[in-house]
C-alpha positions as CSV (number, residue, x, y, z in Angstrom):
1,X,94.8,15.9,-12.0
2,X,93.5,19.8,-12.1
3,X,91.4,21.3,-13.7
4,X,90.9,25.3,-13.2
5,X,88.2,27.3,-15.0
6,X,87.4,30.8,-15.1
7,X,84.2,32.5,-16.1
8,X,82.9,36.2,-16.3
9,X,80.1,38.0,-15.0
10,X,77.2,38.8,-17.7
11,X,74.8,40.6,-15.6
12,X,76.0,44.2,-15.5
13,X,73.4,44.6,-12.6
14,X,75.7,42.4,-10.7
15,X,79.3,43.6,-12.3
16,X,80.3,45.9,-9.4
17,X,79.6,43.6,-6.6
18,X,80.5,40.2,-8.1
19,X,84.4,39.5,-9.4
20,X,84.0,35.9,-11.2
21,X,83.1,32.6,-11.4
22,X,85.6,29.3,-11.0
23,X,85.6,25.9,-11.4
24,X,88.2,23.6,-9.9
25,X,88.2,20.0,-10.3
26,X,90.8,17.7,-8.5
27,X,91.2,14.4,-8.4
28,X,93.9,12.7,-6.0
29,X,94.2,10.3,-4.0
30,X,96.5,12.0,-1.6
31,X,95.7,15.5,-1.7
32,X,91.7,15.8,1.0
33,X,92.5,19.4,2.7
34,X,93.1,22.7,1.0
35,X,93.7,25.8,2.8
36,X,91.6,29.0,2.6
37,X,94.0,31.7,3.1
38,X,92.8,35.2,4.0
39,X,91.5,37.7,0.7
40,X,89.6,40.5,0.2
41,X,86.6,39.3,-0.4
42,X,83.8,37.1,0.2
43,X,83.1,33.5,-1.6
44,X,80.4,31.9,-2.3
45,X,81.3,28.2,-2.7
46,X,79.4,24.8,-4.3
47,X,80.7,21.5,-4.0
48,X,80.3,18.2,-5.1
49,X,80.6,16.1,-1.6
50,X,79.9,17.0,1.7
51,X,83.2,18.9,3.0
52,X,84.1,20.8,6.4
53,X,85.6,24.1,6.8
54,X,87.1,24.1,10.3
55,X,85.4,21.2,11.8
56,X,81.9,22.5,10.7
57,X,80.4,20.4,7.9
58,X,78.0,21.2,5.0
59,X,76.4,19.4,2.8
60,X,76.6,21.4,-0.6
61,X,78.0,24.9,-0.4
62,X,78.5,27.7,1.9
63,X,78.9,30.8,1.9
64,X,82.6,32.0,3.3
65,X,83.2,35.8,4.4
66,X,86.4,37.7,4.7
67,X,88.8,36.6,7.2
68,X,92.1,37.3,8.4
69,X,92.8,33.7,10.1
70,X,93.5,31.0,7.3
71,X,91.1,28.0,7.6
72,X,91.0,24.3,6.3
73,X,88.7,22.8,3.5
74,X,88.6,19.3,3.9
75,X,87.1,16.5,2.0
76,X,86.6,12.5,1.7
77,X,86.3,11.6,-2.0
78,X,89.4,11.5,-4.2
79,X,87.3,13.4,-7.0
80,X,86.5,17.1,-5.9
81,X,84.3,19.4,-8.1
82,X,84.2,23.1,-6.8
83,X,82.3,25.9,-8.5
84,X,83.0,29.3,-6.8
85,X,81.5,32.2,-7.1
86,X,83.8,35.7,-5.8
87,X,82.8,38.8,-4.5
88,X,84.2,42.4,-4.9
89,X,85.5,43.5,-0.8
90,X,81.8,44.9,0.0
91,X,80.2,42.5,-2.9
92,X,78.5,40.8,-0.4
93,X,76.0,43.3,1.6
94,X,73.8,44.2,-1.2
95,X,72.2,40.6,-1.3
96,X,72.1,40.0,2.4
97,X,69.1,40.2,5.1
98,X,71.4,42.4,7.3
99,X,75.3,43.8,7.6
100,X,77.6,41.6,6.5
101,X,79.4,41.9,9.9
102,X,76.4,39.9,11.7
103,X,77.0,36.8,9.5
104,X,78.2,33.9,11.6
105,X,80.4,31.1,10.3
106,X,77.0,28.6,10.2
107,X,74.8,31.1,8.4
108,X,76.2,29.7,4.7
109,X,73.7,26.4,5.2
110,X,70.5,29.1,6.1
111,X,68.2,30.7,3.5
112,X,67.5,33.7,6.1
113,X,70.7,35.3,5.3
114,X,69.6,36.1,1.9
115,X,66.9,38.6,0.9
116,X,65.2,36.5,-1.4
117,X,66.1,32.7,0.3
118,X,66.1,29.7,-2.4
119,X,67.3,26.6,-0.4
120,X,67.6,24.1,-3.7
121,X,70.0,26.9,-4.7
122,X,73.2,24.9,-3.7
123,X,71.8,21.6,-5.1
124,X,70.7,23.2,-8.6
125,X,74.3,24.6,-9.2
126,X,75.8,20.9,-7.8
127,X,73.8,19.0,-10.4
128,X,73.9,21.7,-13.0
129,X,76.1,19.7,-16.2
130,X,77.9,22.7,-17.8
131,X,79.6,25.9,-16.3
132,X,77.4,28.1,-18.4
133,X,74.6,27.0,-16.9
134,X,75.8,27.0,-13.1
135,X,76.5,30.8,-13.9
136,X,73.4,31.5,-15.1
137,X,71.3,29.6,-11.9
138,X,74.0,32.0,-9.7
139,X,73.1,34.9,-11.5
140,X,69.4,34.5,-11.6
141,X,69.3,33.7,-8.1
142,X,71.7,36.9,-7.3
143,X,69.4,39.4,-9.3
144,X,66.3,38.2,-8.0
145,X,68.3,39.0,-4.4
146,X,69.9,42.1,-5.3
147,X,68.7,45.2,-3.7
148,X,71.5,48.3,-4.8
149,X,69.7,50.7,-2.6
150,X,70.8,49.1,0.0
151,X,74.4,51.0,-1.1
152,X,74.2,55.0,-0.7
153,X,76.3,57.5,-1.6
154,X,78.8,56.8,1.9
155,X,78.8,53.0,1.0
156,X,79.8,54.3,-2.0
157,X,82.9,56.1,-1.0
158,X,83.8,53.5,1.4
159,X,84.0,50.9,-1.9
160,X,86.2,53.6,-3.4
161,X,88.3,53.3,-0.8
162,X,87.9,49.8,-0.4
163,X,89.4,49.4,-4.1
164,X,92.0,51.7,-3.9
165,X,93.6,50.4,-0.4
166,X,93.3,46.5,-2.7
167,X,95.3,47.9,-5.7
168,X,98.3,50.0,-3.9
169,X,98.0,48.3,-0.7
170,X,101.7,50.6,0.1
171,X,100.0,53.9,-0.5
172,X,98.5,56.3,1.7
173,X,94.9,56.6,1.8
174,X,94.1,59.4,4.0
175,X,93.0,61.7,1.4
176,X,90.2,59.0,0.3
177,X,89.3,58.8,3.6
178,X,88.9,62.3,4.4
179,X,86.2,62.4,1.8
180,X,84.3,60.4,4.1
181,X,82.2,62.4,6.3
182,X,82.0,60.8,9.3
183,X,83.7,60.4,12.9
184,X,85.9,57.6,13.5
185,X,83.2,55.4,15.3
186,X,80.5,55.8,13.0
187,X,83.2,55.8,10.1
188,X,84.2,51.9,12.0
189,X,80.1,50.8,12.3
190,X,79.5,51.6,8.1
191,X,83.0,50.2,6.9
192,X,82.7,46.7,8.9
193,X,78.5,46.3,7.9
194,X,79.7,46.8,4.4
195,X,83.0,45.0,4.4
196,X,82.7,42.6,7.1
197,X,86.0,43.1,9.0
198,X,87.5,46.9,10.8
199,X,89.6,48.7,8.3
200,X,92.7,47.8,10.0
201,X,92.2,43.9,9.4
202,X,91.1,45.1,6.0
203,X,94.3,46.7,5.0
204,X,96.3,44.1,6.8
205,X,94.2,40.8,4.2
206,X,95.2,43.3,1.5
207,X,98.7,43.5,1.8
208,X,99.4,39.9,2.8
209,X,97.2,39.1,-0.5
210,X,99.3,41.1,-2.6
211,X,102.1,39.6,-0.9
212,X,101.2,35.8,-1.5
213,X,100.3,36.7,-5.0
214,X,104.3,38.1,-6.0
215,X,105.8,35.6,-3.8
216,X,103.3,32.4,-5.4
217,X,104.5,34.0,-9.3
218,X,108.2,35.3,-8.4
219,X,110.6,32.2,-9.0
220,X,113.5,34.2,-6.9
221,X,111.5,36.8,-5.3
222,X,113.3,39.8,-3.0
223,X,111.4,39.4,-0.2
224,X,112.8,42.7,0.8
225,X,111.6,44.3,-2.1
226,X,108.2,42.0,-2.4
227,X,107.6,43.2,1.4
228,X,107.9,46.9,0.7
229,X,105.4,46.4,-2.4
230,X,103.0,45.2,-0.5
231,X,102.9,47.9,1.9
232,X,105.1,46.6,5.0
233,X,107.5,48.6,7.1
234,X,110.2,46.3,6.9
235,X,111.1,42.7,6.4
236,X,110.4,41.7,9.8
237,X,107.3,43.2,10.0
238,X,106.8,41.4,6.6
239,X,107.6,37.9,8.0
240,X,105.9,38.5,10.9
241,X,102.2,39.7,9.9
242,X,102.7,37.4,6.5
243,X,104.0,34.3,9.1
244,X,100.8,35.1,11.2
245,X,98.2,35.3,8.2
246,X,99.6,32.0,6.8
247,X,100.9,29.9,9.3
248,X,104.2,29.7,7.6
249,X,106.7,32.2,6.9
250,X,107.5,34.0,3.8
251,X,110.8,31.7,2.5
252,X,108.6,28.1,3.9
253,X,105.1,29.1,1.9
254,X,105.5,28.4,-1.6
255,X,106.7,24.7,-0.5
256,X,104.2,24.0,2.0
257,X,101.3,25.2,-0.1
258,X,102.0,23.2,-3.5
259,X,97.8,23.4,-4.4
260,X,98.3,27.4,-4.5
261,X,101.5,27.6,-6.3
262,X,99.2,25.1,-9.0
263,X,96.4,27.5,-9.2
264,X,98.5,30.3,-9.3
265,X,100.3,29.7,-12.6
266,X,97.4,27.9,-14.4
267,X,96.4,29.9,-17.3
268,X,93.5,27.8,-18.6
C-alpha cells in the first residue's frame, strides 16, 4: 500500500526558500530500500523507524543536501511513515550556522547546524498525529531559525540563476551570469556556500532531474528528443551522464525503479 501527500507552505516568510511538504506512507513486506536519486535541492526528512542512508543510521530524521551520486534509504519495519520537508536549490543556507557547502553527511543528527538548535525537533514532527500539525511544528521551528539577511543582493542573483538553469536546464545562461559581478573564483566560493555543490554539478543534477521526470511520465518517450530537452549534447552523452547519476541507463530506469514510477503518477 501507498500513500502520497502533499502540503503547501503558509509562511510567506519562508515561501522563497522552502518548496513543500510530503507525506509518504508504505507498507510492504517486500519493498525495505528506496533510492534517493540526485535533485536540486535539499530535504529535510522525518521518519517513523530508525533508517540508514548509506550505511549511516539515524534515529528520527536527517537532514539530506544536494548530491550528484544516488544514495540508498533503507529501513526494517514493513510500515514506513515519512514526512518531508523540500527546499528551493539555495533554500537551505538561510537557516544554517554556516555555508551549506561545510555540511557533512552526519551533521543532520546535530543541533549545531541550525541557527536556532531544537533537538526534540525530529521527535515532535514523528509523534505529531495530523499533517497540519507536522507543518506547523516545521514552520515554527524554521521561522524562529530564519535569518534572510544572511541572503544579499549577489545571493540573490545567484538564486535567479539558480532558478532559471532548473526550469530550461537546455538554455544558455551566460547572460544571467554576466550580471554577476564577480571573477570566476569568487563567483565558484558564493555559488557552492549558497547552493552546496559547483555550478557545473549543479547544471548537471538539473538536467538529469528534468530528464528522470519526462522519462518516469512519458509511456514511449524519445529518448532522443527527451535528451535534447533536458539540455544534453546528444544521446550518448544523455545515456552516459543519466547512466552515471542513476546507476542504470535511460531505457533500464523506469523498470528498475518501480517506487519512482509510483510516486511519479500519484495525483492524491
Amino acid at each position: 500500500m501507498l500513500q502520497l501527500r502533499e502540503a503547501s507552505v503558509t509562511d510567506p516568510s519562508l515561501k522563497p526558500y522552502i518548496e513543500g511538504y510530503g507525506l509518504l506512507r508504505l507498507s510492504s513486506t517486500v519493498i525495505h530500500e528506496k533510492e534517493i536519486l540526485p535533485w536540486p535541492g535539499a530535504f529535510l526528512l522525518f521518519a517513523n523507524q530508525a533508517f540508514e542512508v548509506d550505511g549511516r543510521a539515524y534515529s528520527f530524521g536527517c537532514v539530506r543536501e544536494m548530491h550528484d551520486t544516488a544514495s540508498r534509504l533503507r529501513w526494517r519495519d514493513d510500515d514506513l511513515e515519512i514526512f518531508t520537508v523540500r527546499f528551493a536549490p539555495y533554500g537551505l543556507r538561510p537557516f544554517l550556522a554556516g555555508p551549506v557547502d561545510r555540511l557533512r553527511p552526519s551533521a543532520g543528527t546535530i543541533a549545531s547546524v541550525w541557527k536556532v538548535p531544537r533537538p526534540s525537533l525530529y521527535e515532535d514532527v514523528v509523534a505529531a498525529p495530523a499533517m497540519d500539525t507536522r507543518v506547523q511544528l516545521v514552520e515554527d521551528f524554521l521561522v524562529s531559525t530564519l535569518d534572510p539577511h544572511s541572503i544579499d543582493a549577489t545571493d540573490e542573483n545567484i538564486m535567479q540563476l539558480a532558478d532559471a538553469i532548473r526550469r530550461e536546464p537546455a538554455e544558455p545562461f551566460g547572460p544571467l551570469r554576466e550580471r554577476i559581478h564577480l571573477g570566476n573564483r569568487q563567483f565558484a566560493r558564493r555559488f557552492s556556500a549558497l547552493i552546496g555543490v559547483n555550478l557545473r554539478t549543479y547544471v548537471r543534477i538539473c538536467r538529469f532531474a528534468r530528464a528522470k521526470t519526462s522519462l518516469l511520465l512519458s509511456p514511449t518517450p524519445s529518448l532522443t528528443q527527451l535528451g535534447y530537452d533536458a539540455g544534453y549534447f546528444d544521446q550518448a552523452h544523455f545515456s552516459r551522464e543519466f547512466s552515471a547519476l542513476a546507476e542504470r541507463s535511460p531505457k533500464l530506469f523506469p523498470g528498475h525503479y518501480p517506487l519512482h514510477r509510483l510516486i511519479s503518477e500519484r495525483k492524491d
